[in-house]
N, C-alpha and C positions, 0 to 999 in steps of 0.2 A: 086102330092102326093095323095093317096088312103087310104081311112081307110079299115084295112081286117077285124079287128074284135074288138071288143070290149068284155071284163073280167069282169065276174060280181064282179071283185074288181069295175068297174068301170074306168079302167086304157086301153088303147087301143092299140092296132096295127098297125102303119101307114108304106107304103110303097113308095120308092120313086127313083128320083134317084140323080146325082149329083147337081144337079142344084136347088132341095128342100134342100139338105145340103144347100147350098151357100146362101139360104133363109133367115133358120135359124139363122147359122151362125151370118147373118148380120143381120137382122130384129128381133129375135128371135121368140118366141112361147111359150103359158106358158101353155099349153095341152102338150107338148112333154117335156119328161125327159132326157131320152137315143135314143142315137143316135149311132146304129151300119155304120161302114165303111167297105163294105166287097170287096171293088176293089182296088186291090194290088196299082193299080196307081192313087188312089186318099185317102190321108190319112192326110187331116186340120187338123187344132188345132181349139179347141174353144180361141179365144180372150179374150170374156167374160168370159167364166166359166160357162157359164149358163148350161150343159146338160153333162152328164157320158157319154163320148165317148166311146165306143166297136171297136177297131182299129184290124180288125183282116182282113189285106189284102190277096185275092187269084186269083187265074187266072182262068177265066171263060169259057179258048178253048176248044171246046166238041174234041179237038184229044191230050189232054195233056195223059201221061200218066198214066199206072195203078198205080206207087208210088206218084204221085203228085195227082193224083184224090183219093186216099188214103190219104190224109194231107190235099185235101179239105172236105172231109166226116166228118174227127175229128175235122177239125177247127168248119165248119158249127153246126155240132151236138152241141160242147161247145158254140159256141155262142146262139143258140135255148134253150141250159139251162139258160143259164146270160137272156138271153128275159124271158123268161118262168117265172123266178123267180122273174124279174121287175115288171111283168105285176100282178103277185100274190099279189107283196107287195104295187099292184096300183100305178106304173108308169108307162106312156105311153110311148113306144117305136116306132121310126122310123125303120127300117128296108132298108138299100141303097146300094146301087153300081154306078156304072157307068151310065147306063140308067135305072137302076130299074127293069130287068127283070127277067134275072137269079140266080147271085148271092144272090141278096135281095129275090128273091122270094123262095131259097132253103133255106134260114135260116127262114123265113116267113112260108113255109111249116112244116119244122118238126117243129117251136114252136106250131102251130095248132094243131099238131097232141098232143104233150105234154101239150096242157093248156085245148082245146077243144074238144080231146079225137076223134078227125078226123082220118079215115082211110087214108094210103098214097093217092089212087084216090080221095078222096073226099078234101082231101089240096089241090093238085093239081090244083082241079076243081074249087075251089073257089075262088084262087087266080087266074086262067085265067077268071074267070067272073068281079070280081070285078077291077083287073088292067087293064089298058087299052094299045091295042099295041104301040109300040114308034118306029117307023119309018118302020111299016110296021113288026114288029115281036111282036110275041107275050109272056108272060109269060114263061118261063119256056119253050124256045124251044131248049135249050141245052138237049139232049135225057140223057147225061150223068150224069146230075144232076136231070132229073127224075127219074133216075134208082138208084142213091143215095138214095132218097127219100124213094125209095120202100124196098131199101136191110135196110136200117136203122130201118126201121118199126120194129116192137117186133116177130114179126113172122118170120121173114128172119133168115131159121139156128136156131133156138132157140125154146124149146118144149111150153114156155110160149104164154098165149094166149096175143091178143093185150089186152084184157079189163084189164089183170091181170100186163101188163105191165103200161097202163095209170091210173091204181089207183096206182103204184108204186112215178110213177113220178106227180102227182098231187101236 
């Protein structure tokens, strides 16, 4: 588990993958509030109660298609606002999937860009420096969810500038 960023609510960022859930889960944490689940095939309960699960499973194949990578774009985006809005009101958020690299890192990405006022390359860049590869891949090597990243951006299609988009969403 990796911290990405830290709010000057004071509230954090952490990314991970299943196996920091299962941590949790069982050990707890009492830095981490919310816990997004963003791998269709992995979706626990808390036992305890301790943390606001974000249960929003998807499939992470860079060859699914253009309607289902359309349904991951809206999922991720609403989950980046529920993060975005934790992290305002100073809770610390996990951000996970399966290994922690995609999934988590595409909801990870656009809340950076929504809380940190990051350009799409520059989320990007910061989650492959700060995550570390897990078995030999790295961050965000689905091409298809980099390119989410980018088209989601305020500029994609749209006359609004980014600055004028990320004092919207602040």
């Amino acid at each position: 588990m990796d911290r990405i960023f830290t709010h000057k609510s004071g509230a954090q960022l952490w990314q991970g993958g299943m196996h920091d859930v299962n941590h949790l889960l069982r050990l707890g944490n009492d830095q981490i509030s919310v816990i997004g689940l963003f791998a269709q095939e992995y979706q626990p309960d808390d036992p305890y109660g301790r943390y606001e699960l974000i249960k929003i499973g998807y499939d992470d194949n860079p060859k699914v298609g253009d309607v289902e990578l359309s349904r991951v774009a809206t999922l991720a985006d609403g989950a980046s606002d529920t993060f975005s809005d934790r992290l305002r009101a100073g809770k610390s958020c996990l951000s996970s999937c399966a290994m922690g690299l995609n999934r988590s890192s595409l909801v990870s990405a656009l809340t950076l860009m929504k809380v940190a006022g990051m350009a799409p390359g520059q989320a990007v860049n910061h989650i492959r420096k700060l995550r570390k590869p897990q078995h030999g891949m790295l961050p965000l090597c689905n091409p298809r969810f980099v390119k989410i990243i980018h088209d989601l951006a305020p500029t994609a299609g749209s006359k609004a500038t980014y600055t004028e988009w990320y004092s919207a969403h602040r």
